[in-house]
C-alpha positions as CSV (number, residue, x, y, z in Angstrom):
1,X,0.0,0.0,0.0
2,X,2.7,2.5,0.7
3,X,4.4,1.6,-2.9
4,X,0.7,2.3,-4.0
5,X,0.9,5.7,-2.8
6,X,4.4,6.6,-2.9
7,X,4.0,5.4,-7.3
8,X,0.6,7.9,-7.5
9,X,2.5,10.7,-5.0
10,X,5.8,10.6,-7.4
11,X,3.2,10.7,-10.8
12,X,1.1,13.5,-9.5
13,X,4.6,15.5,-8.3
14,X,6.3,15.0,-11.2
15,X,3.1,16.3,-13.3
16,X,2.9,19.4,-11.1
17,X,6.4,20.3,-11.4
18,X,6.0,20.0,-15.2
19,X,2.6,22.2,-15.6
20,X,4.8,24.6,-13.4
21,X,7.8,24.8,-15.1
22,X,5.4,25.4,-18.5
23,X,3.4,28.0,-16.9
24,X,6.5,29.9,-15.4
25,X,8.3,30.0,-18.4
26,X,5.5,31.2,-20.5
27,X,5.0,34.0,-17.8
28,X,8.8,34.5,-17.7
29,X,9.0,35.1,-21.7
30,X,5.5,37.1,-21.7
31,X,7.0,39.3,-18.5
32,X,10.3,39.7,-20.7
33,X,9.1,40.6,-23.7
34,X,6.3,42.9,-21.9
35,X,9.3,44.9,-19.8
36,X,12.2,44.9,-22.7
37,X,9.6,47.5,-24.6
38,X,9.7,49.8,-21.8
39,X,13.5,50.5,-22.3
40,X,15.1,53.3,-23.6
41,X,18.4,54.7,-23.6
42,X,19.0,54.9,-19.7
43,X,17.1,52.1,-19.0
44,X,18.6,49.4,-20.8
45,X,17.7,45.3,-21.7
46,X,19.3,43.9,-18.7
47,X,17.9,46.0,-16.4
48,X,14.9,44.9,-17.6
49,X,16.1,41.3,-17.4
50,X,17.0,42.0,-13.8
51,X,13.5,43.2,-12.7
52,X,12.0,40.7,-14.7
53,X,14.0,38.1,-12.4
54,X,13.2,40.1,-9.5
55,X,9.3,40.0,-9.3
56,X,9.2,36.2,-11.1
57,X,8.7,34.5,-7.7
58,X,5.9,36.3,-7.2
59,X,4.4,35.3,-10.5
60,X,5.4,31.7,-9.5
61,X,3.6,32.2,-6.3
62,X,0.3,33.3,-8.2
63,X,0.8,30.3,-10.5
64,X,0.9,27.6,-7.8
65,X,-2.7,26.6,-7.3
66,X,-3.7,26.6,-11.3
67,X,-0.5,24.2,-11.0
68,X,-1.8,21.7,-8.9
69,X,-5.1,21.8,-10.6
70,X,-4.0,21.2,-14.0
71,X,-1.0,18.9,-12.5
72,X,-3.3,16.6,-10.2
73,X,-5.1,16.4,-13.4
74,X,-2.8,15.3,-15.8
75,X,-1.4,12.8,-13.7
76,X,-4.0,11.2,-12.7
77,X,-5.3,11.3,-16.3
78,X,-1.5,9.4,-17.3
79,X,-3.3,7.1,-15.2
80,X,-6.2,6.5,-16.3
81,X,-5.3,6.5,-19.4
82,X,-3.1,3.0,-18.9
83,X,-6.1,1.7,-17.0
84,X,-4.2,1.4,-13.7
85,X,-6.5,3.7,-11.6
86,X,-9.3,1.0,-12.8
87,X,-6.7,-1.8,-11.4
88,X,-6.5,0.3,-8.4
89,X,-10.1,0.2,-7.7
90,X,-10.4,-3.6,-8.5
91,X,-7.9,-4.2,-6.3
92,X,-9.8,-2.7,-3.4
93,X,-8.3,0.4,-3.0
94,X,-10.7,3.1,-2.3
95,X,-11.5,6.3,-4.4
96,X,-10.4,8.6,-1.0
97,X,-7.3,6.6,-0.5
98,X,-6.1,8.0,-3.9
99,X,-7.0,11.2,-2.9
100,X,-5.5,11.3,-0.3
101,X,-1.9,9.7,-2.3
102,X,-2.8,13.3,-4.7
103,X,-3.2,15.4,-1.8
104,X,0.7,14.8,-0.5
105,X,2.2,16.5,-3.6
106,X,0.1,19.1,-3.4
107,X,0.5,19.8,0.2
108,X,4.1,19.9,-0.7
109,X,3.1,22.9,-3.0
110,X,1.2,24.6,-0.4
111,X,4.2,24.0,1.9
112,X,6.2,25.4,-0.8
113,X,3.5,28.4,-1.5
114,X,3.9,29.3,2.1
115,X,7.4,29.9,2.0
116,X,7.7,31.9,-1.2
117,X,4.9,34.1,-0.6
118,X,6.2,35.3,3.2
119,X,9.3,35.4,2.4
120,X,11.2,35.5,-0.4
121,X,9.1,36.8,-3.0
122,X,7.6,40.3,-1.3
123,X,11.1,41.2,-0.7
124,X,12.8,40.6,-4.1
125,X,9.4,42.6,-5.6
126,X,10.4,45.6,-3.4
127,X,13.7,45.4,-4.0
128,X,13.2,44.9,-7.7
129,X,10.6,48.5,-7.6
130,X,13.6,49.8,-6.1
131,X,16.3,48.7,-8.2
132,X,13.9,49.8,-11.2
133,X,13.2,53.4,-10.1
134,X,17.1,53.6,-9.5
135,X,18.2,52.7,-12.9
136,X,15.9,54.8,-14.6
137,X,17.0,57.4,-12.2
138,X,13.4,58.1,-10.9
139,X,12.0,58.1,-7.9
140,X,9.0,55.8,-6.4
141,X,5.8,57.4,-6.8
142,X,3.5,55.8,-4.1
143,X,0.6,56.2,-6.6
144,X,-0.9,58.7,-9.7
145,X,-1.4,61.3,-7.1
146,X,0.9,60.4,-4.5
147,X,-0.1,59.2,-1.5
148,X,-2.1,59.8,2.3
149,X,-1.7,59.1,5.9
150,X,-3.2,59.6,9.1
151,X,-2.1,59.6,12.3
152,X,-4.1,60.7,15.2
153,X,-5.5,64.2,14.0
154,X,-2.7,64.3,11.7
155,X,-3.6,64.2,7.5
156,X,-0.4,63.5,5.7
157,X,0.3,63.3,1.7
158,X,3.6,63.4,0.5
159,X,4.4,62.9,-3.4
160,X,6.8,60.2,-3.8
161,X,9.8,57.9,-1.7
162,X,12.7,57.3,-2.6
163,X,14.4,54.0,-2.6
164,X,17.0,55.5,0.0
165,X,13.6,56.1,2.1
166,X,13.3,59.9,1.8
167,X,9.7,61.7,1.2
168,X,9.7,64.0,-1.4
169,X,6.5,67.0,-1.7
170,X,5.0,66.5,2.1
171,X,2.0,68.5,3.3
172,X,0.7,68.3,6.2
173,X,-2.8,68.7,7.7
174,X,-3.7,69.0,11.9
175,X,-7.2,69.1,13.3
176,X,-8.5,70.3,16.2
177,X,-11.2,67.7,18.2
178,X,-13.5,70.2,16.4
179,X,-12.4,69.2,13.2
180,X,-11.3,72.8,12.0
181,X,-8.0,72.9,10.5
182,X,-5.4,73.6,13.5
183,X,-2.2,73.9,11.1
184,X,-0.1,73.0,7.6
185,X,2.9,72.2,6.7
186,X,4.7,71.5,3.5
187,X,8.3,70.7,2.7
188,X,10.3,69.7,0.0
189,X,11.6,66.3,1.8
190,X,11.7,64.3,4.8
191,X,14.2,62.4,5.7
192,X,14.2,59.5,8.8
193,X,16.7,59.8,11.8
194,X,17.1,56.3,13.8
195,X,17.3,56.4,17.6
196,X,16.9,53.4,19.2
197,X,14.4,51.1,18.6
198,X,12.4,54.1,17.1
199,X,13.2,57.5,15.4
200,X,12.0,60.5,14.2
201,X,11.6,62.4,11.1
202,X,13.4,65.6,10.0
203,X,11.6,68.2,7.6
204,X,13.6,70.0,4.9
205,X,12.9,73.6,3.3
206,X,9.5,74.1,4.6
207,X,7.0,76.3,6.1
208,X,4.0,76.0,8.6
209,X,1.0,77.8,8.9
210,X,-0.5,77.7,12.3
211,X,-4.1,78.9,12.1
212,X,-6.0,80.4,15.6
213,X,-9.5,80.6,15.4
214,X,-10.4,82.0,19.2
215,X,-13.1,85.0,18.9
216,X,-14.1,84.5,15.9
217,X,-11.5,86.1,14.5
218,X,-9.2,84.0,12.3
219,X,-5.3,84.4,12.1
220,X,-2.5,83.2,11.2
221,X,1.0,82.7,11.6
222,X,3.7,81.5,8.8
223,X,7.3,80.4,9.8
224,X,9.7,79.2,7.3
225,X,12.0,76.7,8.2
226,X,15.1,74.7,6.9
227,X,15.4,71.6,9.0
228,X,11.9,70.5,11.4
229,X,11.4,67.6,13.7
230,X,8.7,65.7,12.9
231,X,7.6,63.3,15.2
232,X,4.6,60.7,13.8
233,X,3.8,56.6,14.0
234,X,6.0,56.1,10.7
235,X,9.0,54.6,9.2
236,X,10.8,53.9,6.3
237,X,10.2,50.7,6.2
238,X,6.5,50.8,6.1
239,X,6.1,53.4,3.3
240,X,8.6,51.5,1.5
241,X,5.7,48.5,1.4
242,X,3.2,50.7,-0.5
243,X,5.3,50.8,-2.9
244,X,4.0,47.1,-4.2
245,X,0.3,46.6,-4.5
246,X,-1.2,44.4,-1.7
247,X,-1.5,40.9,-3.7
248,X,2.5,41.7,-3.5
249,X,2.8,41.7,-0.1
250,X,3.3,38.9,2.8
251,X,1.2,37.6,5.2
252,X,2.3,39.6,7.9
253,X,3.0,42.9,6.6
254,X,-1.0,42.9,5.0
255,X,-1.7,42.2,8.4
256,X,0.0,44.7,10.2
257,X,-1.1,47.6,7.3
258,X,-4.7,46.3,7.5
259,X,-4.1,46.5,11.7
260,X,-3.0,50.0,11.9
261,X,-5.7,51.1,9.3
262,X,-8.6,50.0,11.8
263,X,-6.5,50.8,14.4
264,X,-7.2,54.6,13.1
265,X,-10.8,54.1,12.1
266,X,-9.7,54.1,8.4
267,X,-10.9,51.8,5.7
268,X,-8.5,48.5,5.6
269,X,-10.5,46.3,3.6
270,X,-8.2,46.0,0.4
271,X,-5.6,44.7,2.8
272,X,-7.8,42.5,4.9
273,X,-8.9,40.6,1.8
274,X,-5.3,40.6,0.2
275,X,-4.6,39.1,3.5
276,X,-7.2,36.4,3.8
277,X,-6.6,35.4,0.3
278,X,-3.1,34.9,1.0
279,X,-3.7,33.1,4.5
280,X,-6.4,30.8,2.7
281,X,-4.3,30.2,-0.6
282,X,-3.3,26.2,0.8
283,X,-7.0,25.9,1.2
284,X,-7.6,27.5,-2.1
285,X,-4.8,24.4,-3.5
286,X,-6.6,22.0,-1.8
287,X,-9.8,22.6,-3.0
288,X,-8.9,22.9,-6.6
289,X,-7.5,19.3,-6.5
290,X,-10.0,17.5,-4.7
291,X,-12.1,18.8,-7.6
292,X,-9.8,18.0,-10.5
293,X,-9.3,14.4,-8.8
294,X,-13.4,14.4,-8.7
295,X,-13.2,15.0,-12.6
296,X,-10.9,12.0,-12.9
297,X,-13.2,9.5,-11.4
298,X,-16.6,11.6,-12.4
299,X,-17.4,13.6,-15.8
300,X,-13.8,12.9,-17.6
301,X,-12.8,9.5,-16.6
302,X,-12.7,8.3,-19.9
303,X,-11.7,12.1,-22.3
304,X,-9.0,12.6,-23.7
305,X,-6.0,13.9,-22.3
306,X,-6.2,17.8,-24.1
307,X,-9.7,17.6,-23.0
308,X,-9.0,16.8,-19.3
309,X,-6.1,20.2,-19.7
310,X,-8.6,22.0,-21.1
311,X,-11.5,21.7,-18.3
312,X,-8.6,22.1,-15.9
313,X,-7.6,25.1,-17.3
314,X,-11.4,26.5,-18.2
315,X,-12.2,26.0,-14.1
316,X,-9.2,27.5,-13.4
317,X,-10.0,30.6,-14.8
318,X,-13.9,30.7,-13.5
319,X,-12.7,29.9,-10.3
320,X,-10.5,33.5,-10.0
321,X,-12.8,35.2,-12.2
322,X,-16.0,34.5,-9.6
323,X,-13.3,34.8,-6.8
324,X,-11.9,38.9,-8.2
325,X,-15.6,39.4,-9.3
326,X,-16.8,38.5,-5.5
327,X,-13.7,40.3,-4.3
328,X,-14.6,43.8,-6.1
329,X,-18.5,43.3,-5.0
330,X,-16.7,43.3,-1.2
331,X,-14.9,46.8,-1.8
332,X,-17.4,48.3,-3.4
333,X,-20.4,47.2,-0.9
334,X,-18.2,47.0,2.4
335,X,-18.6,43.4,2.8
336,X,-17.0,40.7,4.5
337,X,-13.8,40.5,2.7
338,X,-13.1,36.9,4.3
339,X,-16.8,36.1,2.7
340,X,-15.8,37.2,-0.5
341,X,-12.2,34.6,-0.7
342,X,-14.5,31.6,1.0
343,X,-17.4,31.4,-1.2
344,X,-15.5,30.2,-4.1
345,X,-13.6,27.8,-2.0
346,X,-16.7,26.2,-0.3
347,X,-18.0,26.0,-3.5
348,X,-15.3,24.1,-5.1
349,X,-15.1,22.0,-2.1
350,X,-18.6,21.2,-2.2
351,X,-18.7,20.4,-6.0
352,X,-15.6,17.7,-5.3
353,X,-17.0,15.8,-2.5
354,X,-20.7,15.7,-4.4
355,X,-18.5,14.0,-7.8
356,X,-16.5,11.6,-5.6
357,X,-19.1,10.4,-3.4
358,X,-21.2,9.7,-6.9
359,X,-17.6,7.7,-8.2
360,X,-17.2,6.1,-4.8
């Protein structure tokens, strides 16, 4: 019995491992192709090629679970194919025994899925931004129209960041608990002083505008300045994370965003379902196979191989389609975000057990 499943876990790997290495390198030459027309003369083909290298474990990571769909799949359909999965079953060895043999390698995947997405490919993507903006001697915008912050009664929007970590174009906006405007300040950069565990931030080329509202009479007073302390609940390191998107970001770092977010009575859903779709992505694997293992021994037990890719494939891409379409709905309507990265799962999950328990 453990030959049994070692032969079926070594098939289904090996199938995997092959659907990966297809789909990565289609993504890798697409990816190529896609950033080598972006050059010019200061950016030049092998920075391109570097980048490209740079963010391609990310594009692995997102490649994983269609993967082990259209792997678990195929090798079950080799198979099939030979009539030993009906020598199998003669032999009394039961339909959820071979799932069970299919779910190993996938589990390895997951395993595998884990590790890459926490914590090797977030890094290499910022570091690849960075190493981007720095060869084509630009720096990071945060986004279109730069980008805000709050802390406390603080409003904060700053242009870009550099990849040395300095804010460029910063304004910034304090309340009073009445919610009239307190003060501004703009400067042309901000750069971050460590001390200790902590630090602080010091303002460069600036001026502040304190406003004083008392008897109804408004004023206000203007200083410039060259150099300002200014003290607020950031660092580097953080802004340096919205420089990716959150699919691009680990586990723990969506959490800790998402965290601070509610933490300041801001919206944090984008992150909180970036993060649950990442926590939930070995579930996600899991699911897919159990179904693509149900196809096996239900609807295509006896089509063709190019068929069985092809419905692996076709499911594959309902599956995220329903999942981003559910996702948006949960933005846009302020729902659940864990809701919206579960249905599709349950569903799957569902739809596998119904087709094996009819096989079985």
């Amino acid at each position: 019995m453990i030959k049994i499943d070692r032969y079926i876990h070594n098939q289904v790997l090996l199938a995997m491992l092959v659907v990966l290495f297809v789909l990565g390198g289609l993504d890798l030459v697409f990816a190529l192709v896609d950033e080598i027309g972006e050059t010019d003369a200061v950016y030049s083909s092998m920075d391109a090629m570097k980048y490209v290298l740079f963010v391609f474990p990310r594009h692995i990571y997102e490649l994983l679970p269609m993967s082990a769909l259209i792997g678990a799949l195929v090798g079950l359909g080799v198979l099939a194919s030979s009539n030993e999965l009906v020598i199998l079953q003669a032999s009394g060895i039961k339909v959820m025994r071979i799932v069970w043999a299919v779910m190993k390698p996938a589990m390895l995947l997951m395993f595998f899925g884990l590790v890459l997405g926490e914590f090797v490919a977030p890094k290499l993507e910022l570091q690849g931004e960075l190493n981007r903006a720095l060869a084509r001697g630009e720096q990071v915008a945060l986004s279109r129209y730069g980008h805000w912050q709050r802390d406390s009664e603080e409003f904060m929007h700053f242009n870009a960041i550099d990849p040395e970590g300095t804010l460029h174009g910063i304004n910034i906006y304090s309340f009073t608990d009445q919610e009239t405007l307190a003060g501004q300040i703009n400067a042309e950069s901000a750069y971050f002083k460590a001390e200790g565990e902590g630090g602080y931030w010091l303002l460069q080329n600036g001026k502040e505008s304190i406003f004083n509202t008392e008897e109804n009479q408004a004023k206000s007073v203007i200083t410039e300045f060259e150099s300002k302390v200014w003290d607020v609940d950031l660092n580097p390191d953080l802004l340096k994370v919205l420089i990716i998107d959150p699919d691009k970001m680990s586990i723990s770092d969506l959490y800790s965003y998402a965290s601070r977010f509610e933490n300041q009575g801001q919206d944090g859903s984008s992150y909180f379902l970036s993060f649950w779709k990442k926590v939930l992505q070995p579930i996600t694997t899991a699911a897919l196979v159990i179904v693509a293992v149900s196809f096996i021994f239900g609807p295509l037990r006896s089509a063709t191989m190019g068929s069985k890719v092809f419905t692996a494939i076709s499911f594959g891409i309902v599956f995220y389609l329903i999942q981003n379409l559910l996702s948006t709905v949960s933005l846009v309507y302020q729902l659940n975000p864990l809701v919206a990265v579960t249905v599709p799962i349950v569903f799957c999950l569902l739809l596998g057990t119904v087709l094996l328990r009819r096989a079985g």
